[in-house]
N, C-alpha and C positions, 0 to 999 in steps of 0.2 A: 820421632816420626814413624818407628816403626809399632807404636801402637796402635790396635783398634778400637781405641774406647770410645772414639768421636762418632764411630758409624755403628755403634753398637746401644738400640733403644734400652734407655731403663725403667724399672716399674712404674711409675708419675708418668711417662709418656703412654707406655700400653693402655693404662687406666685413663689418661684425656684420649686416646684415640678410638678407645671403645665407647665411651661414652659420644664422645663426637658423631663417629658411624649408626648409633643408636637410634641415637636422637633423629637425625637425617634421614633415617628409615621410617622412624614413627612419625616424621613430620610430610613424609612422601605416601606414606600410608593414608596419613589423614588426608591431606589433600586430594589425593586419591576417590577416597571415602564421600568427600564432598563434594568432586565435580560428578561423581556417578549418582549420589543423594540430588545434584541440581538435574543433571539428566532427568533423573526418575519425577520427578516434581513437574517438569516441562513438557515431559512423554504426556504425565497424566492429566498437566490442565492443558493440552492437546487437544484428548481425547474429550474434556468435557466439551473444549468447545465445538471438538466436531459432534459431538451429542444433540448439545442443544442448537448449533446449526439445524443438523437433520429435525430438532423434533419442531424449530421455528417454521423451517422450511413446510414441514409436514401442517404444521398448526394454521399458515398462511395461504394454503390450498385448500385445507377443509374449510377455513374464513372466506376465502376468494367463492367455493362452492356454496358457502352459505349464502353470502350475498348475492350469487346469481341465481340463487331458488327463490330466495325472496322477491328480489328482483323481476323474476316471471311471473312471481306468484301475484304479485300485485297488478302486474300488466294483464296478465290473466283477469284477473276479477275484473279492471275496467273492460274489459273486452268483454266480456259475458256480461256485465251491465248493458253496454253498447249493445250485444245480440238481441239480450231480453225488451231492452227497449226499441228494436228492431223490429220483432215478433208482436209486438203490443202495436204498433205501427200499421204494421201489416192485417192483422186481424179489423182494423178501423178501414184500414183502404179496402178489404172486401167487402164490409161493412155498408161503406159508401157506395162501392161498387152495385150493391146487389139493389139498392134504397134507388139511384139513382136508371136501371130498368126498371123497374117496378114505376117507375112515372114515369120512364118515357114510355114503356106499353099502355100506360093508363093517357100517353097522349099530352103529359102537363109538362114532359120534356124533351129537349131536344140534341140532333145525335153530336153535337159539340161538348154539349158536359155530360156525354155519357162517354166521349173518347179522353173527353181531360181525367176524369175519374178512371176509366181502365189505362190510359197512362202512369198514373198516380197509384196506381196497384203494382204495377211492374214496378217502377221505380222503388218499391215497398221491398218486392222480390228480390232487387237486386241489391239492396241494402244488409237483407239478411244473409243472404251468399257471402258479400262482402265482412261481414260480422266474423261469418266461418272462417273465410279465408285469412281477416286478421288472427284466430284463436290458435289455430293450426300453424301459422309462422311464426308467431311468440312462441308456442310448445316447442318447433323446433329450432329457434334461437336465443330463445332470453331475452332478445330484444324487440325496441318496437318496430311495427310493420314499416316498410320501407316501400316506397313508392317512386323513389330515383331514379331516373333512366341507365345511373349504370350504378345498380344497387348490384348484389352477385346474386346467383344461382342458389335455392336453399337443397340441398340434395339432388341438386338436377332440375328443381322445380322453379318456375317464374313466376314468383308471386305477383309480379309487377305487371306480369302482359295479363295474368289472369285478371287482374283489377279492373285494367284498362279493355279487356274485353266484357268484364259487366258492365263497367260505364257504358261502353259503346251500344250495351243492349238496351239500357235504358235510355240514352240520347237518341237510338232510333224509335223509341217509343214513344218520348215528347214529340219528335219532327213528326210523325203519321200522325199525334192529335194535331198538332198545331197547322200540318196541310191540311186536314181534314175542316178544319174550322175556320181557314181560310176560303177553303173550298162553298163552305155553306154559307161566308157570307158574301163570296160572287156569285152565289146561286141566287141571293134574296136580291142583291143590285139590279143582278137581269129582271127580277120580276119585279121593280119598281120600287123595292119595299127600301124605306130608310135606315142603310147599312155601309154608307160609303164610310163611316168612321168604324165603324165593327171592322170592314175590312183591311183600313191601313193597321186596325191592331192585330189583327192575323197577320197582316202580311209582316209587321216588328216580329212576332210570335218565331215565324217560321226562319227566320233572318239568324234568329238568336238560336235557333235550335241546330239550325247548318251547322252555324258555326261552331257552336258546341261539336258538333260532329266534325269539323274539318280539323280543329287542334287535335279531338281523342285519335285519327287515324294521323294525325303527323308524330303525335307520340308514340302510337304501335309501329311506327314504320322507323323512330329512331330507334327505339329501344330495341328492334331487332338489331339494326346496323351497328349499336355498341356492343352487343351480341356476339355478331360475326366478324366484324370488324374493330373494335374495341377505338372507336372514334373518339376521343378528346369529350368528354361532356360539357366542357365551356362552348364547342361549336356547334352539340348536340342542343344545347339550352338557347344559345343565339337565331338557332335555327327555329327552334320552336315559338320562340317569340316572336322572331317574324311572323308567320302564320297565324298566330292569335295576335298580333298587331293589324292585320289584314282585317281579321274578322269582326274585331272593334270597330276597325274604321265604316264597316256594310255595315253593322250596326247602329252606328253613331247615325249615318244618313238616314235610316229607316227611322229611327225615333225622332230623328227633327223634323223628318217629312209630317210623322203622327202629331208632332207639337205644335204644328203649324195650322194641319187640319183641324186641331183643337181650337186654337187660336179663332180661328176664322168661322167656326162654332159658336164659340162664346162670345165673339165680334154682334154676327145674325141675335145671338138671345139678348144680347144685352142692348140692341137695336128693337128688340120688341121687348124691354123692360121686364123679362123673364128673370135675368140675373143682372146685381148690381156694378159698379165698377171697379172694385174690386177683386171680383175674379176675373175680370179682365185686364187688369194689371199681373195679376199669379201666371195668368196663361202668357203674356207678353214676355213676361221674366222666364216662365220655361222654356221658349223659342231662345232667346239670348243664351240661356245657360246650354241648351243644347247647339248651338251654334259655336260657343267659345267651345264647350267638348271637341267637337269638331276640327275645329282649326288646329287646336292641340294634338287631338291623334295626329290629322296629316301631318304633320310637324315632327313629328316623333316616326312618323312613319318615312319620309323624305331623307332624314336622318340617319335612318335605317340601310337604309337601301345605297 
């Protein structure tokens, strides 16, 4: 027991232990070698894909740009179609205009179709403005003209009250022909002349032209209020349509009352064998059909309210 040979390594040991430590190093090495080689592999398909992110990203905004140039460009063109055939319009309604004094100073005309004709000039005029005004909010949005009572603000600018204030110049334009031509044919009533039917169509004329004018200012009067107040557009829409439900129904009256004096027209001609029976069944049927209009508005109208 007093030997040390038991704790003392011999050559076969040194030699497996060097080998052993060897090996365990070369094999801690490699591994090594290859989670740093997997690093480097993962660093770099990384970076491609943050590459081609960025160059996707980059690719889908110059496509996104593409498409809204086109986009305009197209809207563009039908809008300047729309002006040019706007300007061709216009050019005929002065046309007209000018053909239609030239006979009334020669006396073969008279001043109701020479206010329908410069009615029909304006309305030309304001068609063309309008043409602009569509070309100008496509340039500055890419999109089409909007006409919505709560469309937004294009740069501060109101495309929309702009619109509704050409309408309104043009619907004051028909209303002054259409009074005006109401007006001449209470002039010829008074002086005997046979115009009671001329006048119940003025008087539809000027009916339909109010009216026109009573929706165009309830829509300038909302469109400010979403404006300033940014009022719900479902009560802003509700409201409007009440208004032009109104206006229908003055109208619906006013053209039954005309169908009726038709009627009782062609009752008289067809009692003196002027016209057959026939058209006086056409006219009996327009009485009905405007009578069922009728009852339907108020109906719709009662409903409303």
């Amino acid at each position: 027991m007093t030997e040390d040979t038991t704790h003392t390594a011999n050559a076969d040991f040194r030699d497996r232990l060097e080998r052993t430590v060897i090996h365990t190093f070369r094999l801690e090495r490699e591994v090594g070698n290859g989670a740093r080689a997997a690093r480097t592999r993962w660093m770099r398909l990384a970076a491609v894909i943050v590459v081609s992110v960025a160059i996707g990203a980059t690719a889908g905004v110059a496509s996104g740009q593409m498409r809204d140039a086109a986009r305009r460009d197209s809207l563009l063109d039908a809008a300047k179609a729309d002006a040019t055939l706007a300007a061709v319009r216009l050019e005929l309604a002065r046309t007209r205009v000018a053909d239609t004094k030239r006979r009334f100073d020669l006396g073969a005309g008279d001043t109701r179709s020479l206010a329908t004709a410069d009615a029909e000039l304006r309305a030309m005029e304001v068609e063309v403005m309008r043409a602009r005004y569509n070309i100008e909010e496509i340039t500055a949005t890419s999109q089409p003209p909007r006409d919505d009572l709560n469309a937004p603000l294009i740069g501060g600018r109101d495309f929309v009250k702009d619109r509704i204030m050409l309408d309104l110049s043009a619907g004051q334009q028909r209303l002054t022909a259409a009074e005006e031509a109401y007006s001449e044919s209470e002039r010829r009533v008074r002086f005997g002349l046979p115009a009671e039917l001329e006048s119940v169509e003025a008087s539809v004329e000027v009916t339909r032209a109010r009216g026109v004018m009573a929706v165009l200012a309830q829509r300038l009067a909302l469109r400010k209020e979403f404006l300033e107040k940014g009022t719900p557009v479902e009560q802003l829409t509700t409201r409007l349509s009440e208004v032009q439900l109104q206006q229908d129904v003055a109208l619906a009256q006013q053209e039954l009352k005309l169908a009726r004096e038709r009627l009782d027209r062609v009752q008289r001609q067809r009692d003196y064998g002027i016209v057959g029976e026939s058209e006086l069944i056409q006219a009996k049927l327009k009485v009905q059909e405007r009578e069922l209009e009728l009852q339907q508005l108020m109906a719709r109208y009662k409903r409303a309210r």
